[in-house]
N, C-alpha and C positions, 0 to 999 in steps of 0.2 A: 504494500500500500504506500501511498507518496507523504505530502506531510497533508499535517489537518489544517482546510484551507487553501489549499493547495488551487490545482489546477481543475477547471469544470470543462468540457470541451473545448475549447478554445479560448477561453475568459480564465486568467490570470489573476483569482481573486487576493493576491498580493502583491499585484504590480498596481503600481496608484496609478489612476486615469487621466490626472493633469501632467505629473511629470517623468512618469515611469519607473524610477525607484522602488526596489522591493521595501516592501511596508511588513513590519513584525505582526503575532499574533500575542498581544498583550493580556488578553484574556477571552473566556468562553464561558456565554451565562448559560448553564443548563437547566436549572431551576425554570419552570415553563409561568412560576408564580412571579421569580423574582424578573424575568423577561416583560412579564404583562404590566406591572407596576412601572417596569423602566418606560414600556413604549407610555404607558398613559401620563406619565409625566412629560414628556417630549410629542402629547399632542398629538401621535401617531394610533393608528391601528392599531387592537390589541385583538383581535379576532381575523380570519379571513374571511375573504369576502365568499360569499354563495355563491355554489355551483349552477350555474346555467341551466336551463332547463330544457331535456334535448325534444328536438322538433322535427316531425316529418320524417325521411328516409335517409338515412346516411348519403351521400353524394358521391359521385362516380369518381377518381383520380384523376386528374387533368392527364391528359395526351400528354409524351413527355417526347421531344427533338431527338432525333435520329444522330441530330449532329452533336458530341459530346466531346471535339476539339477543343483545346485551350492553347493559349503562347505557354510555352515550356523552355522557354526562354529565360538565360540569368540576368538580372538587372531589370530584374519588374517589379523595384519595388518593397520587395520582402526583406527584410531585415537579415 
């Protein structure tokens, strides 16, 4: 397993979004009581929101392009 916090499919949830520097993990509330009190001091959500209510028939998969070419190309970019 990687570290806790780590990496989510592509989001880098320790790399800061304005300047990129790895950011520590200073602490972890696990307490779901002492979470709920934090958010409702800070004005946030303390519950989620309601699940959607499904409708009608499931919908067909979009048609997907035959053509699945990319530039494979170095200096596109990527870091």
């Amino acid at each position: 397993m990687g570290r806790a916090g780590g990496r989510f499919g592509e989001i880098d949830a320790l790399r800061c979004p304005r300047c990129g520097s790895t950011m520590r993990l200073i602490a972890a509330i696990e307490d779901p009581d002492i979470a709920r009190r934090i958010l409702a001091r800070l004005n946030l959500p303390t519950r989620t929101p309601p699940m959607a209510k499904v409708t009608g028939r499931p919908s067909e998969p979009p048609e997907l392009e035959d053509d699945w070419s990319f530039d494979q190309s170095a200096g596109g970019g990527w870091p």
